[in-house]
C-alpha positions as CSV (number, residue, x, y, z in Angstrom):
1,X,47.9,-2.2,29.9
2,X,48.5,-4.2,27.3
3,X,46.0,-5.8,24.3
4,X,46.2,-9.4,25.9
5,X,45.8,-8.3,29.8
6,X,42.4,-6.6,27.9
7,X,41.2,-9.7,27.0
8,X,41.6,-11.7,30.1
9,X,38.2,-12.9,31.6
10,X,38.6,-13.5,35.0
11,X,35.4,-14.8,37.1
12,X,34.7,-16.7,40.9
13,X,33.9,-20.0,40.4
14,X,33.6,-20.6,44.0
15,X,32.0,-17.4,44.9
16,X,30.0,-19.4,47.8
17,X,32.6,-21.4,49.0
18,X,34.4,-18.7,50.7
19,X,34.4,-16.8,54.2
20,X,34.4,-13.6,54.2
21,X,34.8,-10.9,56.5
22,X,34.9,-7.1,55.2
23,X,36.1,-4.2,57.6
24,X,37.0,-0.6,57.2
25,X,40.8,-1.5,56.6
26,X,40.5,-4.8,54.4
27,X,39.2,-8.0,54.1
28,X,40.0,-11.4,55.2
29,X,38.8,-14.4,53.2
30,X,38.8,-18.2,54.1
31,X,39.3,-20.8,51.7
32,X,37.7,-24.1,53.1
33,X,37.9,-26.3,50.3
34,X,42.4,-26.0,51.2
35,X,42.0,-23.9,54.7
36,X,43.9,-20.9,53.1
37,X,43.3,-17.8,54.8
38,X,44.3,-14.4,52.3
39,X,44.3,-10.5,54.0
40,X,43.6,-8.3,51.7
41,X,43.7,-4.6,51.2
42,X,40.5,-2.2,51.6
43,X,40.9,-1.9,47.3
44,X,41.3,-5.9,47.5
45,X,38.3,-6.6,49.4
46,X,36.7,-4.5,47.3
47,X,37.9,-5.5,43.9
48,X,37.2,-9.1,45.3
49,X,33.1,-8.2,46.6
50,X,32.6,-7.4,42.6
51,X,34.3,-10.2,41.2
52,X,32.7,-12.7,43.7
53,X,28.9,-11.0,42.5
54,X,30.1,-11.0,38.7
55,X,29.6,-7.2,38.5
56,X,33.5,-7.6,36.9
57,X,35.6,-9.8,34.8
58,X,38.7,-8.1,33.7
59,X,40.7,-4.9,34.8
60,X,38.7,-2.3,33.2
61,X,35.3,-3.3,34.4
62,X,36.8,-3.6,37.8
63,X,38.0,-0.1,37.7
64,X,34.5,0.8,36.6
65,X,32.4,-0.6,38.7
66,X,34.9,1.1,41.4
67,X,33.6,4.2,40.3
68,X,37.1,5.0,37.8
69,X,35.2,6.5,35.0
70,X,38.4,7.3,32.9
71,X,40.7,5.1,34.4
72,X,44.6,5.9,34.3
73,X,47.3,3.2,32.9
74,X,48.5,2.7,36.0
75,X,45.1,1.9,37.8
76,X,44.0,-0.8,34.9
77,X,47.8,-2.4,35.4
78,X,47.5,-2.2,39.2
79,X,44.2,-3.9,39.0
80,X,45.4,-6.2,36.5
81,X,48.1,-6.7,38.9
82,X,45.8,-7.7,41.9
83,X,43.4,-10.3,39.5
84,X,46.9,-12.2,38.7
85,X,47.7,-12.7,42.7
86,X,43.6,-13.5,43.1
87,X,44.4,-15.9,40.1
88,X,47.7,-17.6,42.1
89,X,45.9,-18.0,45.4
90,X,43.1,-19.9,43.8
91,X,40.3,-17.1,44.7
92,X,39.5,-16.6,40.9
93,X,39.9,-18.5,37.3
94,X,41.0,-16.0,34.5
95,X,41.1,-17.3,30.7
96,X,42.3,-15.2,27.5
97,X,39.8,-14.4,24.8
């Protein structure tokens, strides 16, 4: 993870504007303000359920809050990874700083 994916602030501006439906093997969220329908992973829906109650705002709180206490590189990047595709599907706002 770099310095500047460390510094993104990602939060759900919308948080009550979506459907969504949790099960044992994902998530499915509805979009109603564009009718966009996403599937997500089990770690998705998860990763999603903290942004949407602000108990997370960038990678490494995510991985906290997950129960990560030290996480690994490749956990932060793959969460990193997962709040840029939340970012391009309009689920979440991220800014630098």
């Amino acid at each position: 993870m770099t310095l500047e994916q460390a510094q993104v602030n990602c939060r759900c501006p919308r948080a009550g504007q979506f459907a969504v439906q949790y099960w044992s093997d994902g998530a499915v969220v509805y979009d109603d303000a564009n009718g966009s329908l996403h599937a997500l992973t089990p770690i998705a829906g998860e990763a999603f359920a903290l942004l949407q109650a602000e108990q997370a705002s960038d990678a490494r709180s995510l991985a906290y809050a997950m129960g990560l206490a030290e996480p690994e590189v490749e956990e932060l990047d793959m969460l990193q990874s997962l709040l840029l595709q939340f970012e391009s599907m309009g689920l979440i706002a991220c800014t630098q700083g």
